[in-house]
C-alpha positions in Angstrom: 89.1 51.8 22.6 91.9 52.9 24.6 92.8 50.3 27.5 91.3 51.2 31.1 91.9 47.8 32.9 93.9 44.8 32.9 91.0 43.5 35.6 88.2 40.6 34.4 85.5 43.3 35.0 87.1 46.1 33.1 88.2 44.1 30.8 84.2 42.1 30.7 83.2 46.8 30.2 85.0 47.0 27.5 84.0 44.8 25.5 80.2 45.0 26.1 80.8 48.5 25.6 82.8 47.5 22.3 79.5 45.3 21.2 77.2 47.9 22.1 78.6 50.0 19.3 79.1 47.8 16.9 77.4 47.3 13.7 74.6 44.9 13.8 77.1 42.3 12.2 78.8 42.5 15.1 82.6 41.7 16.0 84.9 38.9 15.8 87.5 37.5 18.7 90.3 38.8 16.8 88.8 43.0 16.7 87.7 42.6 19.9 91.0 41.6 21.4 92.7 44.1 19.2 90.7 47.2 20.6 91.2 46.2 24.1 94.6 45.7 23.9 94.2 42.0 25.3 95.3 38.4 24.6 92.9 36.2 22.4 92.7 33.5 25.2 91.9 36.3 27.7 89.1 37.6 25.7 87.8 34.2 25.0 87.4 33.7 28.4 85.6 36.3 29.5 83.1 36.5 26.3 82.2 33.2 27.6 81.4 34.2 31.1 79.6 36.7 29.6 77.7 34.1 27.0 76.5 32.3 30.5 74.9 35.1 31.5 73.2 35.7 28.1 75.0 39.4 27.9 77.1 38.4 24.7 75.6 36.0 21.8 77.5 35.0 19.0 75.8 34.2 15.6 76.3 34.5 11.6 79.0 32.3 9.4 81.7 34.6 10.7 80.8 33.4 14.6 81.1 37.4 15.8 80.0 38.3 18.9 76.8 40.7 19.8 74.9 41.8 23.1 72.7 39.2 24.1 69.0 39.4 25.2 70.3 40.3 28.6 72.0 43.5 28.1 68.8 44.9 26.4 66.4 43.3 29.6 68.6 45.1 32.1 68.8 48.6 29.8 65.0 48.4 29.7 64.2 46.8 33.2 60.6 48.2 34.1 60.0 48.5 38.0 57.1 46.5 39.6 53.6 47.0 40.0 54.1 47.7 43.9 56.6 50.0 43.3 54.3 52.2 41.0 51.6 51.7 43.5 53.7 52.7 46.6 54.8 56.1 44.6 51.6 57.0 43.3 49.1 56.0 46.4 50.0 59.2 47.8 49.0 61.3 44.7 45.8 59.9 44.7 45.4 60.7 47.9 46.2 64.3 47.7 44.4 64.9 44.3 41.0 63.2 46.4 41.4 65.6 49.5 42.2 68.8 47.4 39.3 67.7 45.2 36.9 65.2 46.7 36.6 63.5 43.8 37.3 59.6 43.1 40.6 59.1 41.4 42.2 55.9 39.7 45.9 54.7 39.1 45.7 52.7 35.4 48.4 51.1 33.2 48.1 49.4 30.4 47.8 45.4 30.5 48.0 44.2 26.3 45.2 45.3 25.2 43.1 46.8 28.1 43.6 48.7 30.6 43.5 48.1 34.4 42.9 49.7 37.7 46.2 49.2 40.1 44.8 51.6 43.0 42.5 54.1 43.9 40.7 56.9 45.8 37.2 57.1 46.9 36.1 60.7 46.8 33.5 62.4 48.2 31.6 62.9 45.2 30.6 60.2 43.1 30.5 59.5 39.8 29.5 56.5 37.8 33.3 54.5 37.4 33.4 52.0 34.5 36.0 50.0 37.0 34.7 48.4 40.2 38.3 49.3 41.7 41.7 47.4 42.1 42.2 45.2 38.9 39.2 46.4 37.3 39.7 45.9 33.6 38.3 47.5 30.6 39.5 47.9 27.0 42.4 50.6 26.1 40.2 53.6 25.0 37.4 52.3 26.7 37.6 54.5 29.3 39.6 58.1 28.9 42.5 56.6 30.9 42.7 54.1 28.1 43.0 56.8 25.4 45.4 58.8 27.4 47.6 55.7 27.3 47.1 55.1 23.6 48.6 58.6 23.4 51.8 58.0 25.1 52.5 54.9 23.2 54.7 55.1 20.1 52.3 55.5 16.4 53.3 52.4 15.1 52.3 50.7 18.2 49.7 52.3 19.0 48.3 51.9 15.6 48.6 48.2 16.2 46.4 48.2 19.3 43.8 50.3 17.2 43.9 47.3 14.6 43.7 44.6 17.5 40.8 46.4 19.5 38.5 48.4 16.4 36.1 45.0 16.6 36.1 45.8 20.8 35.1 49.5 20.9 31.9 49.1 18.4 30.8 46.9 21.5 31.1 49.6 23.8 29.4 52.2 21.2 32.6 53.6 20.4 34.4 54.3 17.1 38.1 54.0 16.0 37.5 57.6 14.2 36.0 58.8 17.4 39.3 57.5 19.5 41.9 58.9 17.3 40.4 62.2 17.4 40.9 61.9 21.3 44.1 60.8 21.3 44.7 64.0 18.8 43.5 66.2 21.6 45.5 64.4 24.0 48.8 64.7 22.2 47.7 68.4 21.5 46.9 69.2 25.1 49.3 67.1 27.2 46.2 65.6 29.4 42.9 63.8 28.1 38.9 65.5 29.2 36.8 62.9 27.9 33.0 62.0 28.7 32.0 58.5 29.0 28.8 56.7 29.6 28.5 53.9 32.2 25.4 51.8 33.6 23.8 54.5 32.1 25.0 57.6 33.6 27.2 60.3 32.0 30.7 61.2 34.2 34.0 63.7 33.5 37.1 62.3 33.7 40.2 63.9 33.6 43.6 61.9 33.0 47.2 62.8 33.1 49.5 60.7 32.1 52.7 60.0 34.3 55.9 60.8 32.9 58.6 59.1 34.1 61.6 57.1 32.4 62.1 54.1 35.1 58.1 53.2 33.6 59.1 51.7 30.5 57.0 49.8 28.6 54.4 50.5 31.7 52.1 53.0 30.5 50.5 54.7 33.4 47.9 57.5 34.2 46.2 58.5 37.0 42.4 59.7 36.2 40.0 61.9 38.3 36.1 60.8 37.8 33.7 63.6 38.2 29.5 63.6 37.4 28.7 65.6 34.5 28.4 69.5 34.3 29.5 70.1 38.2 33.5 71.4 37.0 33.2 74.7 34.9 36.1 75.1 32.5 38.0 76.9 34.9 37.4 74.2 37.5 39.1 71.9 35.3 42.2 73.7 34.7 42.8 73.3 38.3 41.9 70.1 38.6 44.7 69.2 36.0 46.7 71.3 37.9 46.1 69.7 41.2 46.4 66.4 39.5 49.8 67.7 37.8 51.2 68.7 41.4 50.4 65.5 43.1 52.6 63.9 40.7 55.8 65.8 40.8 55.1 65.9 44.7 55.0 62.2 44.9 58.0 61.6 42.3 60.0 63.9 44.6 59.6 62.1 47.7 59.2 58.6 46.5 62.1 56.3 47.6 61.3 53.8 44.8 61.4 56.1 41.5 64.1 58.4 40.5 62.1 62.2 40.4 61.0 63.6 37.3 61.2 67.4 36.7 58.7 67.1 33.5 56.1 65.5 35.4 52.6 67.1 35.3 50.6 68.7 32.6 52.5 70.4 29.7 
């Protein structure tokens, strides 16, 4: 790497730059003071500045130098549940005007799934959540397999392994929730009909998009009673639902906007 400051916080750049593209052996004081043109004392020091603030480790027989656990935290920061709340709120609220029906702001938790805000629509259906922090297990609800859908396969085969025992307590197969998350990840949303306290409802979830969510699987659903939407009612629903989203993205002063938000 060719020199770009003589200052501790170029200099501190460089070599976390240095580490983040080494090999996962990692590099000893010697290269890395070579490549940056510096002294070995000069590097030394700032490697352990850097070691206090758990950005640099240094491991193996050879005693190179890595990125520590704080580099990856801070690459991979996820924002907070009021911030999701605070952008989304607004959504729901459009999607329940245009739509008069209820409509529910879930993330994942582990292994379930839980309600971080909501919309009381006009027309009721019967929810399977009895509103904020309401809590059911991932695929549970359609939410749930909408989020089992956006997570990675080897992940989300994990959960599947972890909850199989849960869904045959809610009536539900692991056959029957991979088939949905198939439709999901052909469609780009999730229709789903789910039985609560007896009663059939719709629901409708789209899953939110958006880069700054790491980690933070989220979806907002729409619950509707059974056979009121037509098909073409649906497909504007979704769209509805998909033009909430971008519109609350856009003006949100928490989350950077996201031009693929909505339904594919």
């Amino acid at each position: 790497m060719a020199r770009q400051s003589s200052s501790n916080a170029g200099r501190a750049a460089e070599i976390l730059i240095l580490l983040g593209q080494a090999d996962r052996k990692g590099m000893a004081l010697a290269a890395l003071a070579e490549a940056t043109g510096e002294a070995k004392s000069s590097v030394h020091r700032t490697l352990v500045a850097l070691a206090d603030y758990g950005l640099v480790v240094q491991s193996g027989n050879r005693a190179n130098y890595m990125l520590g656990p704080a580099a990856y935290a801070l690459a991979h920061r996820s924002i907070g549940v009021n911030e999701i709340v605070a952008t989304y709120r607004p959504a729901l609220v459009n999607i329940t005007a245009r739509t008069q029906f209820s409509t529910y702001l879930m993330v994942r938790s582990g292994l379930d799934t839980i309600c971080l805000d909501y919309q009381m629509g006009q027309i009721a259906a019967q929810p399977y959540v009895s509103g904020i922090g309401g809590r059911i297990p991932l695929g549970v609800g359609i939410s749930g397999v909408c989020i089992l859908g956006m997570m990675d396969a080897r992940s989300r085969g994990h959960c599947l392994n972890m909850i199989e025992a849960r869904l045959a307590e809610w009536e539900l197969s692991r056959a029957q929730i991979e088939g949905e998350i198939a439709e999901f990840l052909r469609n780009g949303f999730m229709r789903g009909i789910r039985r609560s306290a007896g009663i059939e409802s719709l629901t409708l979830t789209l899953p939110i998009r958006n880069d700054s969510l790491r980690g933070m699987e989220t979806a907002i659903s729409l619950l509707a009673p059974l056979n009121i939407l037509d098909e073409a009612a649906e497909r504007n629903a979704i769209a509805i639902m998909g033009a909430a989203i971008h519109e609350a993205e856009h003006h949100a002063d928490v989350l950077p906007h996201n031009e693929d938000a909505g339904a594919k």
